[in-house]
N, CA, C and O atoms as a GROMACS GRO file, in nm:
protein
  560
    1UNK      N    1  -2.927   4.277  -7.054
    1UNK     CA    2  -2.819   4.248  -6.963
    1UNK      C    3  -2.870   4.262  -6.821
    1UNK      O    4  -2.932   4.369  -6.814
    2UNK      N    5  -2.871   4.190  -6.688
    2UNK     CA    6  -2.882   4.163  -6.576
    2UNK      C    7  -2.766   4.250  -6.502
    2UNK      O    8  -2.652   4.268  -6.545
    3UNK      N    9  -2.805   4.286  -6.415
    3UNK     CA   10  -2.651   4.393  -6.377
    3UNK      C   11  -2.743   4.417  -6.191
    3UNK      O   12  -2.857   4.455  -6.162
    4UNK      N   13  -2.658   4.387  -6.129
    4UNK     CA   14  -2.744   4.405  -5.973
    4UNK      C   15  -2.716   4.575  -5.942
    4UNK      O   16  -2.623   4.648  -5.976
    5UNK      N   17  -2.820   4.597  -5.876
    5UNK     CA   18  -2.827   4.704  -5.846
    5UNK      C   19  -2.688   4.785  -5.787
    5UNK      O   20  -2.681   4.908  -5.789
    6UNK      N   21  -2.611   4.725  -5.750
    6UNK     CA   22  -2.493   4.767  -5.677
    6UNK      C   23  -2.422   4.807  -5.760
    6UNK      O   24  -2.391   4.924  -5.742
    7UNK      N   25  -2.373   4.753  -5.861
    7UNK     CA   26  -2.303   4.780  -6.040
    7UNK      C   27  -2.308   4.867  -6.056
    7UNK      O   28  -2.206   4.930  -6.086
    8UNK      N   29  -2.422   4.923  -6.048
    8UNK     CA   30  -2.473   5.071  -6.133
    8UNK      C   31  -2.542   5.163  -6.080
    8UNK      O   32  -2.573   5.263  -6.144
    9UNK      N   33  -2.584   5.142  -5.934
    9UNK     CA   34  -2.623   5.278  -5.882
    9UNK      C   35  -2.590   5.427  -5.856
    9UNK      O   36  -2.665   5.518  -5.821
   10UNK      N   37  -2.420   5.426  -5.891
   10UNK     CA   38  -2.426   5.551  -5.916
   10UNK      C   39  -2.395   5.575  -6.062
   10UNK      O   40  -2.312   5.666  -6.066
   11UNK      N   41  -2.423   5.537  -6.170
   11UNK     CA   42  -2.426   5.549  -6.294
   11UNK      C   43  -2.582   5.524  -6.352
   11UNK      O   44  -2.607   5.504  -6.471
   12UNK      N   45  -2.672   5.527  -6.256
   12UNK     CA   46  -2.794   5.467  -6.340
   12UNK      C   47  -2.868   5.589  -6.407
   12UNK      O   48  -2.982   5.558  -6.440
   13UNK      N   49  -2.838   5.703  -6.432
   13UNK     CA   50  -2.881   5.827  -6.480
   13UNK      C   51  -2.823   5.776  -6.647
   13UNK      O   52  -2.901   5.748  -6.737
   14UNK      N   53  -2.682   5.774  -6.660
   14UNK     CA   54  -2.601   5.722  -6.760
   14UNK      C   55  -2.692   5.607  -6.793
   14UNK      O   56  -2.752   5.633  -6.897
   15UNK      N   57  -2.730   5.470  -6.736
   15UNK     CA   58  -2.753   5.370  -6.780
   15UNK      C   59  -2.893   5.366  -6.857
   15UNK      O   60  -2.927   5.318  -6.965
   16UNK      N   61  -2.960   5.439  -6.757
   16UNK     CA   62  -3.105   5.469  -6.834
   16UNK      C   63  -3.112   5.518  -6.959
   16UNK      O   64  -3.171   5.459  -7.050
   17UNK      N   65  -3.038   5.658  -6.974
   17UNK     CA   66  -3.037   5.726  -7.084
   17UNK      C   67  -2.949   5.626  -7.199
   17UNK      O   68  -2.991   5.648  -7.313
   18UNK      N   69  -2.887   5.570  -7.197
   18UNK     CA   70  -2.802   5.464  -7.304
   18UNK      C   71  -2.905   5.348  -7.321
   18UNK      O   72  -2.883   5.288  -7.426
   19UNK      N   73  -2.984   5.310  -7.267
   19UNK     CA   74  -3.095   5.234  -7.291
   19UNK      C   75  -3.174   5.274  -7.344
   19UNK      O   76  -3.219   5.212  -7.440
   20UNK      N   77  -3.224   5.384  -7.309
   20UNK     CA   78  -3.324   5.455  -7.413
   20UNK      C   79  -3.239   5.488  -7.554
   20UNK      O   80  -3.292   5.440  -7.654
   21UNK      N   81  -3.163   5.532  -7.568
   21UNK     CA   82  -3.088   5.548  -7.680
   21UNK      C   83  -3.078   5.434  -7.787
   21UNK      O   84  -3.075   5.440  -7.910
   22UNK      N   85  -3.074   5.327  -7.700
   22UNK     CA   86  -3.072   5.213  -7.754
   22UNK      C   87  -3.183   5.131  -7.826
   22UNK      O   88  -3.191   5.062  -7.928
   23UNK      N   89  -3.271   5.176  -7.717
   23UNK     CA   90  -3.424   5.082  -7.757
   23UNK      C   91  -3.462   5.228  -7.830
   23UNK      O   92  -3.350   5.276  -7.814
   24UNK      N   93  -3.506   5.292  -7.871
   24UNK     CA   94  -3.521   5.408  -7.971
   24UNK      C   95  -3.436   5.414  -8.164
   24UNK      O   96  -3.488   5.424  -8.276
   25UNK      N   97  -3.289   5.400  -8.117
   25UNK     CA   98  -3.212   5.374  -8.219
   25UNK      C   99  -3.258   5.226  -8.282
   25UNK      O  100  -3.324   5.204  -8.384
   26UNK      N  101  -3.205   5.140  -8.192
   26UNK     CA  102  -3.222   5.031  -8.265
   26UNK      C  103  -3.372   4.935  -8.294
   26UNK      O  104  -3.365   4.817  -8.328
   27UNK      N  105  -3.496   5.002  -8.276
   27UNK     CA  106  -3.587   4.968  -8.232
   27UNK      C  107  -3.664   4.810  -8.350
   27UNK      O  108  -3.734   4.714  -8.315
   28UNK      N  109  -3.621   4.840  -8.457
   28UNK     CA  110  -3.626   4.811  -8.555
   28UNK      C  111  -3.559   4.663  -8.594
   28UNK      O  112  -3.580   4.600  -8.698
   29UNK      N  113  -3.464   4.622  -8.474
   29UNK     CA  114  -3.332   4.516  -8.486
   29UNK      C  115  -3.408   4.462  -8.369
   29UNK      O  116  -3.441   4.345  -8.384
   30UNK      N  117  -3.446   4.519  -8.251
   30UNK     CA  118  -3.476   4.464  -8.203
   30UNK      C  119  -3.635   4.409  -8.230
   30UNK      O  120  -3.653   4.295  -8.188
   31UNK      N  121  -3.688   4.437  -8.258
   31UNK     CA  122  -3.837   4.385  -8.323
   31UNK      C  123  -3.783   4.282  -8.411
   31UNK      O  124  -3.791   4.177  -8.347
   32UNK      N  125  -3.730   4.258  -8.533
   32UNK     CA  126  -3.702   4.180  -8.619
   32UNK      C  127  -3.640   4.038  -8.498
   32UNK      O  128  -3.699   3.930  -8.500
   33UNK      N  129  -3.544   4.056  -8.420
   33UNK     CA  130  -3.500   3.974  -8.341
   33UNK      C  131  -3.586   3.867  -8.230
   33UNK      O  132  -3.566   3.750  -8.195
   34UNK      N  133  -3.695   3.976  -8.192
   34UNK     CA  134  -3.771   3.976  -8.088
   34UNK      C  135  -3.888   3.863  -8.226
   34UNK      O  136  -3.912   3.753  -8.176
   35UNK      N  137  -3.924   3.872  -8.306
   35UNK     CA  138  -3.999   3.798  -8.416
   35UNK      C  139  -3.954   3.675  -8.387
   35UNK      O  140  -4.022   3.580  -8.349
   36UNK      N  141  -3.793   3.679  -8.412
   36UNK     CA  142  -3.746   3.543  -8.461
   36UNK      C  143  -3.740   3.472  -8.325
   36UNK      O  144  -3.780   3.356  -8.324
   37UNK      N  145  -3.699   3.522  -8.219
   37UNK     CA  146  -3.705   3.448  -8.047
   37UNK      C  147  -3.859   3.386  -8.014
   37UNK      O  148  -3.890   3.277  -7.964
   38UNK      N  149  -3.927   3.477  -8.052
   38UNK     CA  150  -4.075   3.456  -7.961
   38UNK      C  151  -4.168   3.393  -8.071
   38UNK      O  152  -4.254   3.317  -8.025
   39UNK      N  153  -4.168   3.408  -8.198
   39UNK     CA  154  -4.241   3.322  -8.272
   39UNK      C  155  -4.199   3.132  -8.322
   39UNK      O  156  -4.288   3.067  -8.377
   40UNK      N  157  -4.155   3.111  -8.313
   40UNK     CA  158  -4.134   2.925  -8.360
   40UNK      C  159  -4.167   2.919  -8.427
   40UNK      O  160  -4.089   2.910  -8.522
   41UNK      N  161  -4.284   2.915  -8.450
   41UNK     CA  162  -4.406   2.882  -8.575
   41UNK      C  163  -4.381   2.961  -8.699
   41UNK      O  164  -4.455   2.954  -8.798
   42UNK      N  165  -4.276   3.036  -8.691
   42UNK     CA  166  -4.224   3.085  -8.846
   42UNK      C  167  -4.125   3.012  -8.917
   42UNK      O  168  -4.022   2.980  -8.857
   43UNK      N  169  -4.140   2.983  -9.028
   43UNK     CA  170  -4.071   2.905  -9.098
   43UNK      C  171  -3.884   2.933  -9.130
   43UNK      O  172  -3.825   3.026  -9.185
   44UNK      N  173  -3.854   2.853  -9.091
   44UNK     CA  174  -3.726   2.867  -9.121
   44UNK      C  175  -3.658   2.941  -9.180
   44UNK      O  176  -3.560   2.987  -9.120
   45UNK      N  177  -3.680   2.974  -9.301
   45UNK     CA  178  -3.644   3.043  -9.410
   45UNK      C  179  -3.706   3.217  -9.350
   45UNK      O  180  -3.646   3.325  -9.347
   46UNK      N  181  -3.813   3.189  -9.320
   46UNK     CA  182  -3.839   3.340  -9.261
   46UNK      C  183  -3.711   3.393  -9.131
   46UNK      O  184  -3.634   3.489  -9.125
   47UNK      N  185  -3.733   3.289  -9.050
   47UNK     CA  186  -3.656   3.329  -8.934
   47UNK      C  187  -3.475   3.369  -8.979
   47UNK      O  188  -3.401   3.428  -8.900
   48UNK      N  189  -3.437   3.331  -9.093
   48UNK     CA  190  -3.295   3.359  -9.137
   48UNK      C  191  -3.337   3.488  -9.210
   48UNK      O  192  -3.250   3.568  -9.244
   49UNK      N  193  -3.452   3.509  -9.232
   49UNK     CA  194  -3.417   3.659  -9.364
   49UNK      C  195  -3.451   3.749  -9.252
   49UNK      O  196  -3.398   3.859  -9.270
   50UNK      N  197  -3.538   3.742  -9.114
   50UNK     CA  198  -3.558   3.807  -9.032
   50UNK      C  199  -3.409   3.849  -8.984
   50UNK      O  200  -3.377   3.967  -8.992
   51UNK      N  201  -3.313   3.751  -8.931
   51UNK     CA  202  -3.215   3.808  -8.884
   51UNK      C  203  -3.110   3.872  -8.978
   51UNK      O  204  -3.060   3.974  -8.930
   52UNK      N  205  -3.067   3.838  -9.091
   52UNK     CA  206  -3.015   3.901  -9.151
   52UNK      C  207  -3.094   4.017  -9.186
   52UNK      O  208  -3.039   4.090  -9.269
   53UNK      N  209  -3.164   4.041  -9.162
   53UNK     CA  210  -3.250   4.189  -9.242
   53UNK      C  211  -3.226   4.294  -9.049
   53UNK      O  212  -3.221   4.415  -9.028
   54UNK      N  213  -3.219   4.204  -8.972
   54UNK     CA  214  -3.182   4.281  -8.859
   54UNK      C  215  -3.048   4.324  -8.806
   54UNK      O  216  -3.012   4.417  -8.734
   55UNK      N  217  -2.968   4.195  -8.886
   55UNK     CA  218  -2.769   4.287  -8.908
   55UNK      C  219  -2.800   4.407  -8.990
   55UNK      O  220  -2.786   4.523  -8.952
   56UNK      N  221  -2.848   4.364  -9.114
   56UNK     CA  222  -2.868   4.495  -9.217
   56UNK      C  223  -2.900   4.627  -9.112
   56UNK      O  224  -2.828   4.727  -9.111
   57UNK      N  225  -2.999   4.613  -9.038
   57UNK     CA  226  -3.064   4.724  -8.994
   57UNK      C  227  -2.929   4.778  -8.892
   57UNK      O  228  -2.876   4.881  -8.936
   58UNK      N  229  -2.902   4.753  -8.834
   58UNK     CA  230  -2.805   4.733  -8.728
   58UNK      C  231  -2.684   4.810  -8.788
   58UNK      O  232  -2.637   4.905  -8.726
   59UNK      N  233  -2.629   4.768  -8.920
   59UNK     CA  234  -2.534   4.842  -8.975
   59UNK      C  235  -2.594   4.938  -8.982
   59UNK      O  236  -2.535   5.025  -8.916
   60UNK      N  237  -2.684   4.977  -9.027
   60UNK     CA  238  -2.730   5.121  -9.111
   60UNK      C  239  -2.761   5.185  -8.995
   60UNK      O  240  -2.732   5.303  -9.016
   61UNK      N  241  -2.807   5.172  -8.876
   61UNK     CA  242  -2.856   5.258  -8.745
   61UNK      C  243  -2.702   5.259  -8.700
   61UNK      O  244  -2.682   5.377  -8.670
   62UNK      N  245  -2.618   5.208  -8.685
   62UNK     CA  246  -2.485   5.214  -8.558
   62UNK      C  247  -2.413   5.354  -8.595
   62UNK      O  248  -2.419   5.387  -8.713
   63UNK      N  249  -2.376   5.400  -8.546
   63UNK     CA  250  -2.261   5.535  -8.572
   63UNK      C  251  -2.155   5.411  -8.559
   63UNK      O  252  -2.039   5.452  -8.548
   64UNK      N  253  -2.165   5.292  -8.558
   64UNK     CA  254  -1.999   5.271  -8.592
   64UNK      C  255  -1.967   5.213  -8.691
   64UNK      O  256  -1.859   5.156  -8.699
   65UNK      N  257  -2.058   5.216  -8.790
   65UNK     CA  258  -2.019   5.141  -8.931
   65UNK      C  259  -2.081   5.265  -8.988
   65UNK      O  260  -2.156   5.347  -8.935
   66UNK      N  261  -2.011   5.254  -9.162
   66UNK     CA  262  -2.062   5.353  -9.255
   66UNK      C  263  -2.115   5.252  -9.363
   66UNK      O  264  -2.057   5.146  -9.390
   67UNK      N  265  -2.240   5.298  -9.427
   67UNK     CA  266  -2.274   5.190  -9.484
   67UNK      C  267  -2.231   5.230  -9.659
   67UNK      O  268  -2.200   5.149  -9.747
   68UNK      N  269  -2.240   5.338  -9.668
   68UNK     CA  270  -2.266   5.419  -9.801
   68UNK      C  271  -2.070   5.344  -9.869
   68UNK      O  272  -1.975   5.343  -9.790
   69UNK      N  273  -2.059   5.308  -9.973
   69UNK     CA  274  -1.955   5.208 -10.036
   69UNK      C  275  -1.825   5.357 -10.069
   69UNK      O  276  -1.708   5.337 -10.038
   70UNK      N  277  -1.874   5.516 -10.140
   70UNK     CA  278  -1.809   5.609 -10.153
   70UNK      C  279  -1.873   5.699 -10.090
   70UNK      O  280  -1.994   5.688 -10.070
   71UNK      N  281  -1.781   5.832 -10.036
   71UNK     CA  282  -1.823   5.958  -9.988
   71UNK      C  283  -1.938   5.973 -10.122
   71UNK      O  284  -1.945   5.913 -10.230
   72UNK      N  285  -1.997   6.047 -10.081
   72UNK     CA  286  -2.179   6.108 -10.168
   72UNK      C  287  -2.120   6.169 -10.292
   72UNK      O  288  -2.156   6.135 -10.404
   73UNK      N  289  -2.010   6.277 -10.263
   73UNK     CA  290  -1.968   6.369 -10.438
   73UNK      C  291  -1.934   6.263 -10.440
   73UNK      O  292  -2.031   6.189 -10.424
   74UNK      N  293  -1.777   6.171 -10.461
   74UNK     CA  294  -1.744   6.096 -10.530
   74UNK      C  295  -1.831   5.967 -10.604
   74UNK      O  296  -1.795   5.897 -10.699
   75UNK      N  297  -1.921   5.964 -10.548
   75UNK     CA  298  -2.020   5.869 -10.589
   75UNK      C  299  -2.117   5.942 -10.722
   75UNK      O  300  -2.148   5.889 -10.829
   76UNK      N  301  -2.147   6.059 -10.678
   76UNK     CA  302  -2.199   6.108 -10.773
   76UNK      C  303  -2.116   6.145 -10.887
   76UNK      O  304  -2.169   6.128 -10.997
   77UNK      N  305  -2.026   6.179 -10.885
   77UNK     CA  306  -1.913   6.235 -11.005
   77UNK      C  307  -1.889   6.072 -11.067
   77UNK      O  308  -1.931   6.058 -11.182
   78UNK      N  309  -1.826   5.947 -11.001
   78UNK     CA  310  -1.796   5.868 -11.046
   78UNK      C  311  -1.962   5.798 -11.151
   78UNK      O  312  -1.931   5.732 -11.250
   79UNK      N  313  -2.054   5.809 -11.135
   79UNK     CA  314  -2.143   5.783 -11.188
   79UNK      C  315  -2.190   5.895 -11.312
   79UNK      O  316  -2.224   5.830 -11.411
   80UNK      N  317  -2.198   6.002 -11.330
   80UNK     CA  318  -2.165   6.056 -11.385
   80UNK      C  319  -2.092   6.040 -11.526
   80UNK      O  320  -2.137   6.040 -11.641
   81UNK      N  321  -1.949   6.026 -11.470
   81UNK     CA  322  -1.843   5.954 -11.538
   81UNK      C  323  -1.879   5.844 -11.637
   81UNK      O  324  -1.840   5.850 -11.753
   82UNK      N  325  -1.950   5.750 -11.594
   82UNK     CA  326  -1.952   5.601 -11.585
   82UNK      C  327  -2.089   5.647 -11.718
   82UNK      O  328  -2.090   5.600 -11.832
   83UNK      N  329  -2.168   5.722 -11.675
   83UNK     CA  330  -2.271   5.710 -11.791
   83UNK      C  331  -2.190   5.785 -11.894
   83UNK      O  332  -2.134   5.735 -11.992
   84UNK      N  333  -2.193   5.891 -11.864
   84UNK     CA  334  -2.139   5.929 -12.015
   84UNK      C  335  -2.061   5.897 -12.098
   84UNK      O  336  -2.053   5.948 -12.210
   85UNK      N  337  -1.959   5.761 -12.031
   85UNK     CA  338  -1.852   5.648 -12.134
   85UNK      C  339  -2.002   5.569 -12.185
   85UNK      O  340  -1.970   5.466 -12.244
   86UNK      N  341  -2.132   5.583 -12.181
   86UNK     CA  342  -2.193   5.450 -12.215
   86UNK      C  343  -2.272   5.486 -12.366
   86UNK      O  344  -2.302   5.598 -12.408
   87UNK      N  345  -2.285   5.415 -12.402
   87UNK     CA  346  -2.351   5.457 -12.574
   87UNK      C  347  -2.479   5.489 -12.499
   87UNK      O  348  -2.513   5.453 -12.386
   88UNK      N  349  -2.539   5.562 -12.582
   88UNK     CA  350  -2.640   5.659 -12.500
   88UNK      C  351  -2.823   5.541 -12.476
   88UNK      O  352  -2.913   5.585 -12.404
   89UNK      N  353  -2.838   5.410 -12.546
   89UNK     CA  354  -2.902   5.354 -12.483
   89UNK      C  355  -2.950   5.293 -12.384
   89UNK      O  356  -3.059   5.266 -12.333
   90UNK      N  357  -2.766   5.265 -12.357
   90UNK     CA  358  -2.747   5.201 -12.169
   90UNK      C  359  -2.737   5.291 -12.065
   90UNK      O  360  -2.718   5.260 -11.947
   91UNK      N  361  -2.756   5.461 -12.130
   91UNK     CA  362  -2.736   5.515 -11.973
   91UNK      C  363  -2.872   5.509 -11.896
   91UNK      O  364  -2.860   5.490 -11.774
   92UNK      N  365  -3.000   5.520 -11.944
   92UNK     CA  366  -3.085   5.507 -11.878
   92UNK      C  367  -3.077   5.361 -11.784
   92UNK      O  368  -3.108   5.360 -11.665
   93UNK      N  369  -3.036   5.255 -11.850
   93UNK     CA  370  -3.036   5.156 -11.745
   93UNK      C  371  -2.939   5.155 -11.666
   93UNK      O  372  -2.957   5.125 -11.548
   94UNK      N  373  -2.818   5.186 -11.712
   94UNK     CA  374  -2.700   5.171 -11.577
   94UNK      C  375  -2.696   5.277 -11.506
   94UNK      O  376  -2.653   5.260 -11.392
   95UNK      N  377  -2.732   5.406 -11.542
   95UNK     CA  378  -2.756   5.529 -11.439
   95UNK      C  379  -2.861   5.429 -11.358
   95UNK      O  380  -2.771   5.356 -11.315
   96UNK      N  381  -2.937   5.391 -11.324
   96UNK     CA  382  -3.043   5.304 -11.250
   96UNK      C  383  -2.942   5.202 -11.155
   96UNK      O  384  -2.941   5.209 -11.032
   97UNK      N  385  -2.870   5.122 -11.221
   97UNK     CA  386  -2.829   5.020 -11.186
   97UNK      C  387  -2.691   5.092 -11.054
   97UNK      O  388  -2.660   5.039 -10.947
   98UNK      N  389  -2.651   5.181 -11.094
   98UNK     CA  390  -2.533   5.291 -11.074
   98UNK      C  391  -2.553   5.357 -10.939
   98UNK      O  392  -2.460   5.379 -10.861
   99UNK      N  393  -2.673   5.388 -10.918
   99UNK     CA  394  -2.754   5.480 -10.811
   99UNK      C  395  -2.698   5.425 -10.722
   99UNK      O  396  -2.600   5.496 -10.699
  100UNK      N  397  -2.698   5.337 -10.651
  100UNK     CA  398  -2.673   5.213 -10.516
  100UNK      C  399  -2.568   5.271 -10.487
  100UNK      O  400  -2.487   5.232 -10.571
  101UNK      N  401  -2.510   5.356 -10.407
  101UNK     CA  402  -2.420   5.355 -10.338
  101UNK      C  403  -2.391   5.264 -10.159
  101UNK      O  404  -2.337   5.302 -10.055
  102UNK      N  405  -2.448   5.156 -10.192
  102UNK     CA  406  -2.427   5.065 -10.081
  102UNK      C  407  -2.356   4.970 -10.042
  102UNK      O  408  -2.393   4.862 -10.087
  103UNK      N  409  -2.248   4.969  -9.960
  103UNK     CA  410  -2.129   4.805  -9.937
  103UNK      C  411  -2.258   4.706  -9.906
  103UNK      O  412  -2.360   4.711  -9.838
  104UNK      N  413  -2.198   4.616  -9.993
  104UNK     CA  414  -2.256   4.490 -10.004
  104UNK      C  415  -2.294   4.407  -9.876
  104UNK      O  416  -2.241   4.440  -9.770
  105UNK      N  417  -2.382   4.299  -9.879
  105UNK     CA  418  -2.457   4.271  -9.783
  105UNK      C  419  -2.324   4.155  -9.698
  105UNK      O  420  -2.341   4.127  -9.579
  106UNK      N  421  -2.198   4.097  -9.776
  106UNK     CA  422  -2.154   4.053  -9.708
  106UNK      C  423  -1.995   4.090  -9.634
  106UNK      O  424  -1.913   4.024  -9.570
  107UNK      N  425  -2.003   4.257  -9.692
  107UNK     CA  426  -1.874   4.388  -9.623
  107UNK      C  427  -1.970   4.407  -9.506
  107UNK      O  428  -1.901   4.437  -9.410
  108UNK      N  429  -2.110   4.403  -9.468
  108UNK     CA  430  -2.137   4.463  -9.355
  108UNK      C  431  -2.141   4.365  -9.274
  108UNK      O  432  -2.112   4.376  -9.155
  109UNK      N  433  -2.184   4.233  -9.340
  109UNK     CA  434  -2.130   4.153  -9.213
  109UNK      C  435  -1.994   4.113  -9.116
  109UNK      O  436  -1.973   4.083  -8.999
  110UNK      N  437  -1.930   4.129  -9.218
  110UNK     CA  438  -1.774   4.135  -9.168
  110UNK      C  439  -1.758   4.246  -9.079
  110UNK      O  440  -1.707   4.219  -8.970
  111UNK      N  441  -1.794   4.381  -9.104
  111UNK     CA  442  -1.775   4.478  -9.068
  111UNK      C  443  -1.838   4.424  -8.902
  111UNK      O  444  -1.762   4.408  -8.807
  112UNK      N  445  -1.991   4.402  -8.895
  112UNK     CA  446  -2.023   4.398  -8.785
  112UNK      C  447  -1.967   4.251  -8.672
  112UNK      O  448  -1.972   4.246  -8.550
  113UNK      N  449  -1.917   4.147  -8.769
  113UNK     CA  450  -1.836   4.052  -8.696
  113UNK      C  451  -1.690   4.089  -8.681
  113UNK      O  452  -1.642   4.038  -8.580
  114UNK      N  453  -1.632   4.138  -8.727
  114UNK     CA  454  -1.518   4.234  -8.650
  114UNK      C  455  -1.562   4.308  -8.538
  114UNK      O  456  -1.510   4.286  -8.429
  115UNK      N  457  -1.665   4.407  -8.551
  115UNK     CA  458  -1.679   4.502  -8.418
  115UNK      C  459  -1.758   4.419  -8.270
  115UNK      O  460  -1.789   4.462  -8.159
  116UNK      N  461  -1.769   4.296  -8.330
  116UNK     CA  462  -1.818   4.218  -8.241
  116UNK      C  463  -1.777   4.077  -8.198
  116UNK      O  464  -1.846   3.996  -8.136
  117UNK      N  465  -1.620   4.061  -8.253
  117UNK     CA  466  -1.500   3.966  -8.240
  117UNK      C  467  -1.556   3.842  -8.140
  117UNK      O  468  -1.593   3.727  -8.163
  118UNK      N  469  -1.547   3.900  -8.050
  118UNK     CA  470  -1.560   3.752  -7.912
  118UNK      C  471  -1.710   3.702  -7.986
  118UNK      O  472  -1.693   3.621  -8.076
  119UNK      N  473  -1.791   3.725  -7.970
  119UNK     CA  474  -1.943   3.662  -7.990
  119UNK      C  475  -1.938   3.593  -8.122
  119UNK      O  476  -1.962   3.473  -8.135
  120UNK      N  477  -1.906   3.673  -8.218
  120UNK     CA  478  -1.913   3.605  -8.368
  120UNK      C  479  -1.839   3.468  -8.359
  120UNK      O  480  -1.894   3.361  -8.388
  121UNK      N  481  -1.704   3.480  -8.316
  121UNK     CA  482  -1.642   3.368  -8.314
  121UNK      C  483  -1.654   3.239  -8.205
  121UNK      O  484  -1.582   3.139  -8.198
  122UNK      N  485  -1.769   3.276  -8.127
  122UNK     CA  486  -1.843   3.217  -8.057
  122UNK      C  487  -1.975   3.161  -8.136
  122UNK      O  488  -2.011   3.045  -8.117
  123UNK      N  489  -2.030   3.227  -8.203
  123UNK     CA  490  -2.130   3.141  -8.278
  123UNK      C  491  -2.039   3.108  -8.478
  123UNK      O  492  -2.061   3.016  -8.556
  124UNK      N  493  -1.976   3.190  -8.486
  124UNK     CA  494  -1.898   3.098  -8.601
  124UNK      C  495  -1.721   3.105  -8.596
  124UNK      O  496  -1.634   3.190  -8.583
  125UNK      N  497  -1.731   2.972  -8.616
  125UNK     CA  498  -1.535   2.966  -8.621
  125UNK      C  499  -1.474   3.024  -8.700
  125UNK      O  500  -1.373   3.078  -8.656
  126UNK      N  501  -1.502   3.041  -8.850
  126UNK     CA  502  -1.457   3.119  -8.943
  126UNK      C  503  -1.577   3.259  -8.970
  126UNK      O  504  -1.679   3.240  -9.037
  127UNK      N  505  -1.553   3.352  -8.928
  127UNK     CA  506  -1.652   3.491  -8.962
  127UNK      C  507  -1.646   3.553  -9.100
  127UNK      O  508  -1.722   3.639  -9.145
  128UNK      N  509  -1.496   3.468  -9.186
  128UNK     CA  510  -1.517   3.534  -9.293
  128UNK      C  511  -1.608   3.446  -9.407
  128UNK      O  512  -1.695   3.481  -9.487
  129UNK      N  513  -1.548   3.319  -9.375
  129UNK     CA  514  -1.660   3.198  -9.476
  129UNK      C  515  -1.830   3.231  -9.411
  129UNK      O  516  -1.933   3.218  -9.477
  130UNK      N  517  -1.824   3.265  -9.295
  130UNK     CA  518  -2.007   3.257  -9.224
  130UNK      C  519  -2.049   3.431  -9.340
  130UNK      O  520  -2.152   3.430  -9.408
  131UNK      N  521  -1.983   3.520  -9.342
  131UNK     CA  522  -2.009   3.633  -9.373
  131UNK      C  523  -2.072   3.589  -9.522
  131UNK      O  524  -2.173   3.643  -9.566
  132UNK      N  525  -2.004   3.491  -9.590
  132UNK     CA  526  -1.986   3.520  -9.766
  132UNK      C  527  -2.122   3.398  -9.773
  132UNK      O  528  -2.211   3.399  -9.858
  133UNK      N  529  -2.110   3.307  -9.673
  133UNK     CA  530  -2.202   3.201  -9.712
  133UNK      C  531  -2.326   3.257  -9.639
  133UNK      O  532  -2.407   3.165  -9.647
  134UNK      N  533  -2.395   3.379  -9.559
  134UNK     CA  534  -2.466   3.441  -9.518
  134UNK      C  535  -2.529   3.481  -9.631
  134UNK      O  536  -2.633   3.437  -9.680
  135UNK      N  537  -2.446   3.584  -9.676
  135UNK     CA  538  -2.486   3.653  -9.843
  135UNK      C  539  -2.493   3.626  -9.876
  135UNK      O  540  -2.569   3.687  -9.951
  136UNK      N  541  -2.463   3.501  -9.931
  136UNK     CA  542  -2.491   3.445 -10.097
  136UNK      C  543  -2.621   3.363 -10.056
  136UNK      O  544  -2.703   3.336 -10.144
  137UNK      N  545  -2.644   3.320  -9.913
  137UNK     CA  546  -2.747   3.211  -9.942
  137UNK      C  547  -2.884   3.355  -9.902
  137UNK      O  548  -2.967   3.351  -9.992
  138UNK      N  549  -2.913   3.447  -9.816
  138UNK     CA  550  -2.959   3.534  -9.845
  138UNK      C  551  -2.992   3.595 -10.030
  138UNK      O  552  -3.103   3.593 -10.083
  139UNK      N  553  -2.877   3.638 -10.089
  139UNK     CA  554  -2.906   3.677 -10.172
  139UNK      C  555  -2.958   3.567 -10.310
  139UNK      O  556  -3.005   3.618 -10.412
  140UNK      N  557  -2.944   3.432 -10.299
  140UNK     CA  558  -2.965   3.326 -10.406
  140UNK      C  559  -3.062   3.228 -10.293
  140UNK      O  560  -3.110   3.120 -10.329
   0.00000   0.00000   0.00000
């Protein structure tokens, strides 16, 4: 962001430190981003798993999204649960399958095109069809 010196000179103690906060926290979103801007020469298909792998990151670094799908006990108790209804050959695989306590790749997009309303709907008209057709073409 460009901001003239006048904006923020008496806040630039604040501004610095929220920048650093920023480029530290998110360092990771921004590299993935910074890939997809400054390289060309990456193939298409790279440059879409780059940015979606940099929402991903983005959810999981923000204090303003939670990524985890249940609180930690309930997740653990409900799994728990879930194996011991299973005839005892499938618990080794669905205890496996079970572990993931993660909202899905296209709840966090929503999540982060809600907390980011004006822009999303600036690069898509519908945020909930862009969210589902994000994920699925990511995930297939």
């Amino acid at each position: 962001m460009v901001a003239p010196f006048e904006a923020v000179k008496n806040r630039l103690g604040e501004v610095l430190a929220e920048w650093h906060r920023v480029c530290t926290q998110l360092e990771p979103v921004v590299d993935l981003f910074a890939a997809v801007a400054l390289y060309h020469e990456l193939f298409l298909e790279a440059r879409f798993l780059f940015l979606v792998q940099a929402l991903e990151i983005y959810h999981a670094c923000s204090a303003r999204f939670e990524s985890r799908e249940l609180p930690k006990q309930q997740h653990k108790e409900w799994v728990s649960r879930s194996v011991e209804a299973l005839p005892t050959e499938l618990r080794d695989w669905a205890k496996g399958k079970l572990l993931l306590n993660s909202r899905s790749l296209c709840v966090k997009l929503l999540e982060i095109f809600k907390a980011h309303q004006s822009e999303a709907k600036r690069v898509f008209d519908d945020v909930e069809n862009a969210a589902s057709r994000i994920a699925y073409t990511r995930n297939y």
